[in-house]
C-alpha positions in Angstrom: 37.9 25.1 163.3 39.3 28.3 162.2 41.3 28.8 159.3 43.3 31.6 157.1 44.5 31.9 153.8 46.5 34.9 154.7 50.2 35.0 155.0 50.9 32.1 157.7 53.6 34.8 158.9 51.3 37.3 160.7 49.7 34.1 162.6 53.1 33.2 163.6 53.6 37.2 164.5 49.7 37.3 166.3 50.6 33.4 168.5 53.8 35.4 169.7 52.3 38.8 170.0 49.5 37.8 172.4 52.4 35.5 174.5 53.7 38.9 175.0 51.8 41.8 174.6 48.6 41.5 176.2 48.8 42.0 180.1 50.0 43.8 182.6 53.2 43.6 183.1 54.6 45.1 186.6 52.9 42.4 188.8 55.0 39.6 187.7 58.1 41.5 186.0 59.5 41.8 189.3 59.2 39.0 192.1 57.5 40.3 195.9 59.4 41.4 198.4 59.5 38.4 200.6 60.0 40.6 203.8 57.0 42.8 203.2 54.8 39.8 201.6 53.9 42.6 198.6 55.6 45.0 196.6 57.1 48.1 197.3 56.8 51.4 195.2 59.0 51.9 192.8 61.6 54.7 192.1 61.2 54.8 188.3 57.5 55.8 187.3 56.0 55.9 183.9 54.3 59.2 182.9 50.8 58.7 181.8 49.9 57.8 178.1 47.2 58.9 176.4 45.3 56.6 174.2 44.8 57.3 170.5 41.3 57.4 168.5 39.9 58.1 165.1 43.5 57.3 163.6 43.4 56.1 160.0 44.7 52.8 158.3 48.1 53.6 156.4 49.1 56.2 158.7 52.2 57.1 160.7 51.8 57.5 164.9 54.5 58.7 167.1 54.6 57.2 170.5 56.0 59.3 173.2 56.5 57.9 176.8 57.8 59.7 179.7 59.3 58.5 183.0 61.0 60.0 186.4 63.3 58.9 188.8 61.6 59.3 191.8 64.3 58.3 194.5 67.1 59.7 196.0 70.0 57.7 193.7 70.9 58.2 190.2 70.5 55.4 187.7 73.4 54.4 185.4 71.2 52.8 183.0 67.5 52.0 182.5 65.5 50.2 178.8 62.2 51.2 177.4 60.3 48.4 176.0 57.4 48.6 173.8 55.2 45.9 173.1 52.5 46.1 169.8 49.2 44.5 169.0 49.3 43.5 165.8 47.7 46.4 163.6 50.8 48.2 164.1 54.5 47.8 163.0 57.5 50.1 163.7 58.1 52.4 161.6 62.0 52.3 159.5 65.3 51.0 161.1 65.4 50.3 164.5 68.0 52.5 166.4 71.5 50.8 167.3 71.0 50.8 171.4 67.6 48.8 170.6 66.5 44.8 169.5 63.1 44.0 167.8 62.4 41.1 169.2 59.7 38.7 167.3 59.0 35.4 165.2 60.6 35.2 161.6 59.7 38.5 160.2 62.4 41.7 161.4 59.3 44.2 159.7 56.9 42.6 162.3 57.9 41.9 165.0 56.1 43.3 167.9 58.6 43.8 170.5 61.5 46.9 170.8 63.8 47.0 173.8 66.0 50.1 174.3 69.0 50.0 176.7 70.5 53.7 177.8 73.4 53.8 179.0 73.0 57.4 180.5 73.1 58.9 183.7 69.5 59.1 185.2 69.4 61.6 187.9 67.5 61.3 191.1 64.2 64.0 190.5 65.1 63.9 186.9 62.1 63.6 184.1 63.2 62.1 180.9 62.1 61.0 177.6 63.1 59.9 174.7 64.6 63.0 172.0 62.8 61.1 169.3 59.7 59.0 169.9 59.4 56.2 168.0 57.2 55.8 165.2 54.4 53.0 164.2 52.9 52.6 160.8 49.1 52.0 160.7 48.2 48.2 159.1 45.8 48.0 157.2 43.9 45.4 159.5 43.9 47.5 161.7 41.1 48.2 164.2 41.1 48.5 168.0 45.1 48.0 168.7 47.1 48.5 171.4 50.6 49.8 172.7 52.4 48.6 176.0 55.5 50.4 177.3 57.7 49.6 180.2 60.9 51.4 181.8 62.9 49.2 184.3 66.1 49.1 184.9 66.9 45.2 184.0 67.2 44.1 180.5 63.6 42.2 179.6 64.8 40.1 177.5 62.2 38.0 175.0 60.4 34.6 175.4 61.3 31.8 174.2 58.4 32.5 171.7 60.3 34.6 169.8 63.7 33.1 168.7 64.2 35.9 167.0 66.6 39.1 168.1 67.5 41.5 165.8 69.9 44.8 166.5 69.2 48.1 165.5 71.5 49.9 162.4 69.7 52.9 162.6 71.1 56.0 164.6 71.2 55.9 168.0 68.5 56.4 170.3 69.0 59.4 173.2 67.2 60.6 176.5 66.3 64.1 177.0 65.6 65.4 180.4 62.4 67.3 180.7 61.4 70.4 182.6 60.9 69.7 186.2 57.6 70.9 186.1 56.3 68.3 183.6 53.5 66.4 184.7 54.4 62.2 185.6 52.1 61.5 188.5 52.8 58.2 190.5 53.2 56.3 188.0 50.8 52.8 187.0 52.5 49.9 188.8 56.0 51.1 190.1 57.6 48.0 191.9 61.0 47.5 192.8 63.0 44.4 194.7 66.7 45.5 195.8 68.2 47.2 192.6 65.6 46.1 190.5 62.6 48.8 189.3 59.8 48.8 186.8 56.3 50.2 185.9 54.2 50.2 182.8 51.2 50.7 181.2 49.1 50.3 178.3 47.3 52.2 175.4 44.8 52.0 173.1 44.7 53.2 169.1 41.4 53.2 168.0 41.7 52.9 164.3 39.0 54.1 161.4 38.1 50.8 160.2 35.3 47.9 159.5 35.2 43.9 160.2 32.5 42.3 158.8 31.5 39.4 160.1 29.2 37.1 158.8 27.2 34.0 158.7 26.5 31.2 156.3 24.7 27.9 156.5 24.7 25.0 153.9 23.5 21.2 152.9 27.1 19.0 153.6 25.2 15.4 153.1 21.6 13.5 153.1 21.3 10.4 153.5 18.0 8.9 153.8 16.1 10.9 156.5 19.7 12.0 157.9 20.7 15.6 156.9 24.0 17.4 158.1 23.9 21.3 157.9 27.0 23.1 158.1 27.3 26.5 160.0 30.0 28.9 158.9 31.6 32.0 161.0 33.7 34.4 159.0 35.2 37.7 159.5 35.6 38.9 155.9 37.6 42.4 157.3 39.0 44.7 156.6 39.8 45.1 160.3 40.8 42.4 163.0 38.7 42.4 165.7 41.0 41.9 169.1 39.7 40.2 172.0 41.0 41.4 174.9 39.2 39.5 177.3 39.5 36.0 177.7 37.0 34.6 180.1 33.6 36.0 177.9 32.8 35.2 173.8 33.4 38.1 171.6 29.9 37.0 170.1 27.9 34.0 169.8 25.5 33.0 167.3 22.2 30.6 167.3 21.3 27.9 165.3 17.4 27.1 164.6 16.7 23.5 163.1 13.9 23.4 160.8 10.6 22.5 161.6 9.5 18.8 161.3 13.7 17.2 162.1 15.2 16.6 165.6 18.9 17.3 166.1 20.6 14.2 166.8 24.1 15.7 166.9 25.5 19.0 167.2 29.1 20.7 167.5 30.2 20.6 171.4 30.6 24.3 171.3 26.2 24.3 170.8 24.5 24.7 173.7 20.7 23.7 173.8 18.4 27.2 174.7 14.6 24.8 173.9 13.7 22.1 171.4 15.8 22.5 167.9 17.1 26.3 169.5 21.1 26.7 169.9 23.5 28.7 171.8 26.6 28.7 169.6 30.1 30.2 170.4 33.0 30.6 168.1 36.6 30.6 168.6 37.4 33.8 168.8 40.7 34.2 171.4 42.4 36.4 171.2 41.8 37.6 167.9 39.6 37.4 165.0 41.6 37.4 162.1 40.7 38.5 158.6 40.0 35.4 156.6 39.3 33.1 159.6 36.6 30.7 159.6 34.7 28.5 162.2 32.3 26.0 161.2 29.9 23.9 163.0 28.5 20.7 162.5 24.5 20.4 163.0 23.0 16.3 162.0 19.1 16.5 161.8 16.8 13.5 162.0 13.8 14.5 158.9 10.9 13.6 161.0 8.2 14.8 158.1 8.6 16.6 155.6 7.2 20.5 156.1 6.7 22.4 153.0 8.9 25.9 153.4 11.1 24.5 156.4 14.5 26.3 156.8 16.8 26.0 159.5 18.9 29.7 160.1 21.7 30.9 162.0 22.1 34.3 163.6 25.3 36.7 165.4 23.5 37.5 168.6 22.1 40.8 169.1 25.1 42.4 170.5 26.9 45.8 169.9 29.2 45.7 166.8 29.2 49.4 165.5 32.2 48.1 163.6 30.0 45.6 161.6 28.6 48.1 159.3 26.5 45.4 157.2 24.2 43.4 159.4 22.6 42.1 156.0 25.3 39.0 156.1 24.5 38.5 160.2 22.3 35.9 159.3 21.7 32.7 157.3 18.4 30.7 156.6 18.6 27.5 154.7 15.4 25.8 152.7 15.0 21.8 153.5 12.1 21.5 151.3 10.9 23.6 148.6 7.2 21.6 149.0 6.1 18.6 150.7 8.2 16.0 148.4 11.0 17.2 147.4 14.4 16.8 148.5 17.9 18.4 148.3 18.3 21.8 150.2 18.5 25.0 148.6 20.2 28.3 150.8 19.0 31.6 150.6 21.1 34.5 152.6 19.7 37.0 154.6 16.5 36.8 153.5 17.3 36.7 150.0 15.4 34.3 147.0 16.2 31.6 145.6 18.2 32.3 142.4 18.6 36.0 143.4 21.2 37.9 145.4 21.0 40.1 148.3 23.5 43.2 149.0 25.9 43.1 151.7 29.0 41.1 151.8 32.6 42.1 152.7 32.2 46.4 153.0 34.3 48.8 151.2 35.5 52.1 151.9 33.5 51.8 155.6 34.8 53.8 158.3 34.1 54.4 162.0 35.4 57.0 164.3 35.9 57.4 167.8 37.1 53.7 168.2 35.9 51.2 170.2 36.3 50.0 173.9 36.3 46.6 175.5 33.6 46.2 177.8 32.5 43.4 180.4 31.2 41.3 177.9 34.0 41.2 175.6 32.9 43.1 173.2 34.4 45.9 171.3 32.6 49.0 170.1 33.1 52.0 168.3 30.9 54.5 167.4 30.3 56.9 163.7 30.9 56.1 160.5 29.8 55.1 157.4 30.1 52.3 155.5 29.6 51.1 151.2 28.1 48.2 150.0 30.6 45.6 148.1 29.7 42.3 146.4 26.7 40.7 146.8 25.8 37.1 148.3 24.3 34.5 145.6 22.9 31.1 146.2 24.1 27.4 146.2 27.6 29.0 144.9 30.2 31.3 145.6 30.7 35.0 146.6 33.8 37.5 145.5 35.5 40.0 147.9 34.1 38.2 151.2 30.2 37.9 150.8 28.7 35.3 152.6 27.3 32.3 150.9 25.1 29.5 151.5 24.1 26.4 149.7 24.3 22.7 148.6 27.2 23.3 147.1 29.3 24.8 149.6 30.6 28.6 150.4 33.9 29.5 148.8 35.2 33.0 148.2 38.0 34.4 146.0 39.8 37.5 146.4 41.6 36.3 149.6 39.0 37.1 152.0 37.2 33.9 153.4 39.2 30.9 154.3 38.0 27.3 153.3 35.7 25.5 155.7 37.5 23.3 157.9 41.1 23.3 160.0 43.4 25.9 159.4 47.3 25.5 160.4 46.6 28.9 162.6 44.7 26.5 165.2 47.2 25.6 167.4 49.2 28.6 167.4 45.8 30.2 167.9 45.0 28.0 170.8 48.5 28.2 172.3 48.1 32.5 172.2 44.4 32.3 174.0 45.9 30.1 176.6 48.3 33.1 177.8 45.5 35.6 177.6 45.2 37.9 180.6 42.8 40.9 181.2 44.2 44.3 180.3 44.6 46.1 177.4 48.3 46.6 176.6 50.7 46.3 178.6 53.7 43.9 178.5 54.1 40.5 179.9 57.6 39.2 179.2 60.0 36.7 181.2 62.9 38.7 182.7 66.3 37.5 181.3 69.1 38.8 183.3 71.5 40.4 181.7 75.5 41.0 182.7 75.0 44.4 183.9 78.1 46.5 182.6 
């Protein structure tokens, strides 16, 4: 079960965020049109928005967004909405004509809806005279931004109780040369008075996530053993999942030679005798300090001097991984033919001695990563340090994996204890509402009293 000791804020913020944030939007923002049995075009269009790479942690981004009026009747008043991921955060005081809507936290929430009540002309090209501005987590890795222009007020889910108004100076639309480029928009739908499209982009973010493995002895009994498999991302980054029908990764278990596996985690399946598929929870995002651990009982059939049972992340793209030393786990059942008690050794390491790797400092990529068909996100460059290093039967500082009898702990913040985490269910309830599409809005329309 995954777990956290981070600030239980940002899960409540990363449950609400993927309620809202990750889909797109324009196919259910606005019902069918029950005569046509599909949607029309829409007069309002969103100009295109161009995606964002090689951006640092700690910076400041502007997000402009364009949009036209592409009928033949002025508007009297459309919003902007902008959804984040949650590597991002706007930037200083919301303006007065806008609400950040979000959980219990006004500095992170990841909604913004702006209403303008000013003349939109038909042919007209506007945008905002002052984009607004987002401020670079340090989490961050492969975020996203959704924006939407409609002409009804979207008002938030019930997932985020919280609404609060703007102080800081209002917010103003500037028509833009006639010439400027909008195309035809992303998906423009209207129903009688009601329009909307929107869209999605992606800031690629100079970052790492290490994720790692460990394995350790929980219990013997007799010739029962139960092994305990650990999945960690020990950041800096937070891996987002964007796709919810594939496994950001898997991992596979190997039982030592000379035991049967009488009982394994339900998330294990079986590839050939004592070989297992493994898949952690990792929708919709991998968080820094989350932890997922699986439960492996082993029958000793004879004892088999130098058996170890291991666990490995497939081999699978992760350019954002930069230390693949920590990818795998091996675990000693018998140092020689009578003895008993296990004793872990990481990534090849020895017994007693350490092996470099853990949680990476200072590491970098550029060009930042894509989602692909398998789920999995890539980036591409960079460089990475080395930080603390992984020791035996103990624990590891700053995020290092560690194996053992005695259990893997971590200080420093970075690795969660093994076991549940409070994050689960709000986890859980965020991968349920999951859709495919990186950023765009979903949100449940509230009407407003149009004035």
């Amino acid at each position: 079960m995954l777990g956290t000791v981070a600030d239980h804020s940002r899960p409540l913020r990363r449950a609400a965020a993927a309620v809202g944030a990750v889909a797109l939007i324009a196919m259910a923002a606005v019902p069918a049109s029950a005569d046509t049995g599909g949607r029309l075009p829409g007069d309002l269009v969103l100009g295109p928005l161009k995606s964002l790479t090689g951006v640092k942690t700690g910076s400041v981004v502007e997000l402009p967004a364009l949009f036209a009026n592409k009928g033949d009747k002025a508007l009297e008043k459309v919003y902007l909405t902008y959804s984040l991921s949650e590597g991002l955060a706007f930037r200083g005081s919301a303006p007065s004509n806008c609400e950040l809507i979000g959980m219990n936290r006004e500095s992170d929430a990841p909604l913004m809806i702006c209403e303008f009540n000013q003349t939109v002309k038909a042919g007209g090209i506007y945008a905002p005279e002052k984009a607004p501005s987002l401020t670079v987590l340090d989490d961050a890795l492969n975020e996203s931004v959704s924006v939407m222009v409609s002409t009804y007020y979207t008002g938030g889910l019930d997932n985020f109780p919280n609404v609060w108004h703007g102080t800081g100076p209002a917010m103003q639309l500037t028509e833009l040369p006639p010439t400027t480029p909008v195309g035809d928009g992303h998906h423009p739908t209207r129903k009688d008075d009601d329009q909307v499209d929107g869209a999605g982009m992606r800031v690629d973010v100079v970052n790492t996530a290490d994720l790692q493995m460990a394995l350790r002895e929980k219990s013997r009994a007799g010739k029962t053993l139960t092994l305990e498999a650990t999945f960690s991302n020990a950041g800096p980054g937070e891996v987002k999942h964007y796709d919810s029908e594939t496994s950001l990764t898997k991992f596979q278990f190997k039982a030592p030679a000379g035991t049967t596996v009488t009982k394994i985690d339900n998330r294990c399946h079986k590839i050939t005798t004592g070989s297992y598929n493994c898949v952690p929870y990792t929708h919709p995002n991998l968080w820094v300090g989350a932890t997922d651990s699986f439960a492996v009982t082993l029958r000793v059939d004879k004892a088999v001097p130098g058996a170890k049972a291991s666990v490995a992340l497939e081999n699978k793209a992760r350019p954002y991984d930069k230390n693949k030393k920590n990818d795998s786990a091996t675990l000693l059942i018998n140092k020689d033919s009578g003895s008993t008690g296990g004793t872990g050794t990481t990534n090849g390491g020895t017994t007693g001695g350490s092996s470099t790797g853990g949680h990476t400092t200072g590491g970098s990529s550029t060009g930042g990563g894509s989602t692909g068909g398998d789920g999995s996100t890539s980036s591409t460059g960079g460089s990475t340090g080395t930080g603390g290093s992984g020791s035996t039967g103990g624990s590891a500082t700053g995020g290092s994996a560690t194996t053992g009898s005695s259990g893997a702990s971590a200080t420093g913040g970075n690795l969660a204890s093994t076991g549940s985490g409070a994050t689960l269910p709000l986890a859980g309830a965020a991968a349920a509402t999951l859709a495919v599409g990186a950023g765009a809005v979903l949100l449940v329309r509230r009407r407003a009293a149009r004035s």
